[in-house]
N, C-alpha and C positions, 0 to 999 in steps of 0.2 A: 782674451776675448771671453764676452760671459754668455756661461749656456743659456740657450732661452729655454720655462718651463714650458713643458709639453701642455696641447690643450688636450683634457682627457673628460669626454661627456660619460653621465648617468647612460645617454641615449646618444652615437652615432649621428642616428637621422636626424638627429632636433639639435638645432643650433640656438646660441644665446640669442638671437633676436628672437626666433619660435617662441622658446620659454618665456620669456621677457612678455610678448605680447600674450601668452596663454593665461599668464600671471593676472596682467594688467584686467585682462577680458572678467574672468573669475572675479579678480574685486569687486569690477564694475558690479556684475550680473548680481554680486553678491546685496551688493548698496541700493542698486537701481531694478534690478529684475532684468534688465537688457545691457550689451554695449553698444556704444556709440565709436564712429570711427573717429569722430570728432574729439572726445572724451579720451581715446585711448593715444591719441596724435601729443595730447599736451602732458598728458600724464609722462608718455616718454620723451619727449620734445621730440618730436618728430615731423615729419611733412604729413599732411592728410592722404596723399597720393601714395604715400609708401606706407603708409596703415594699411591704405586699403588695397595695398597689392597685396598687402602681408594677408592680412583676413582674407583676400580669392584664394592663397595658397593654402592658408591653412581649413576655410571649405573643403578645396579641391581634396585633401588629405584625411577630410575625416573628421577635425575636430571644432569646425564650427557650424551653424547652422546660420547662413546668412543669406538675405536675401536686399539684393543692392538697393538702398537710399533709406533701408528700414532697420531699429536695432539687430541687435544679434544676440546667440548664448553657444554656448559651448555647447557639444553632442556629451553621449557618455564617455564617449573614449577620449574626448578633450578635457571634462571634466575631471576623471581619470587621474591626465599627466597635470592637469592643474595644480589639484591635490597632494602631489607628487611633490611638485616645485614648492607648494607651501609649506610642506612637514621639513622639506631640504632648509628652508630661509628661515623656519622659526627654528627647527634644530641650533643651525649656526650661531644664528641670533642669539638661542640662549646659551650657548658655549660660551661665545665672547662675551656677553653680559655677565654671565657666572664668574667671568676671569679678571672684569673688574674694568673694562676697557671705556670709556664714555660713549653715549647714546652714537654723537657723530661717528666716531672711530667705527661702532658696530655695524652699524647702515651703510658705510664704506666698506669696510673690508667683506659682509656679507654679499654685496654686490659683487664685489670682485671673482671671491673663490667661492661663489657658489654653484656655478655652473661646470666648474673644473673637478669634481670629486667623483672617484667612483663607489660604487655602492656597498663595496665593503667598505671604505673609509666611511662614507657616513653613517652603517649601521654601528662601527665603533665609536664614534662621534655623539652619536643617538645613546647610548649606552653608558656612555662618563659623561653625557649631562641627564642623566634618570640616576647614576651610581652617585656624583656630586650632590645633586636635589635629596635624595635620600639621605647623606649622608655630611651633612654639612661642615661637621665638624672635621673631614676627611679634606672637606672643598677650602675651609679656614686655613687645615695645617700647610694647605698647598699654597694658599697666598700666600702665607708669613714666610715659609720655606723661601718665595719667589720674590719678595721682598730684600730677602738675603743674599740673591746671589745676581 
C-alpha cells in the first residue's frame, strides 16, 4: 500500500481553498480596483453560493472588506497573505520554468504543490532560483548533467 503524502500548510489556519480565493481576489483588485463574487466563481469554477460563503468567511477573519451585493478588496492583513501566496507561485513558477518543463506542466504542477511547502522549503527553493538566475552557466551544467542521467 502506498503512503499518502502528508498535507503540510505555510499556515495551519489557511486552507487551499482560503489561498486559492485570496489569490484570485488580489488579481482581481489588481486588474479591476474591486472583486466581484461573480468574477471570482468563474475564474475558480466555482458556484457563486460558495464564493460567497467563502468571502463572509474570510470578512468574518479579517481579510476582506466586503459589503454584500457590492465589489470587494482585501484588508492589509489579507493583502499581506495574498502577497505571500504570489512570491510562493511565482517562485515555483520560476524553478520549474528554469528546469525546462513546458508552460502547461508548470501551471499544473505549480498548482498542485504549491500550497503543500513549508517555509523553510521554499526559502531554499527561493534561493536556487536567484543562485541559478545569477548563475546560469551553473543552471546549463545542471540541464546537460540531467539530460544524461
Amino acid at each position: 500500500m502506498k503512503a499518502k503524502p502528508r498535507n503540510v500548510k505555510a499556515d495551519p489556519g489557511r486552507s487551499e481553498s482560503t489561498e486559492d480565493h485570496l489569490e484570485r481576489i488580489q488579481e482581481l483588485v489588481d486588474q479591476k480596483g474591486y472583486a466581484r463574487v461573480s468574477d471570482i466563481a468563474v475564474s475558480l469554477r466555482l458556484s457563486r453560493s460558495a464564493v460567497s460563503n467563502m468571502v463572509r468567511r474570510l470578512a468574518r477573519r479579517g481579510y476582506v472588506n466586503y459589503e454584500r451585493y457590492r465589489g470587494f478588496t482585501l484588508t492589509a492583513e489579507g493583502r499581506a497573505v495574498a502577497h505571500h501566496i504570489k512570491v510562493r507561485h511565482e517562485t515555483l513558477t520560476n524553478l520549474l520554468r528554469l528546469l525546462g518543463l513546458s508552460r502547461e506542466t508548470v501551471e499544473q504542477e505549480v498548482e498542485v504543490i504549491e500550497h503543500h511547502l513549508r517555509p523553510e522549503t521554499l526559502r531554499v527553493l527561493a534561493k536556487l532560483v536567484s543562485f541559478w538566475e545569477k548563475r546560469p552557466d551553473l543552471l546549463g551544467a545542471f540541464l546537460e548533467y540531467s539530460k544524461t542521467k
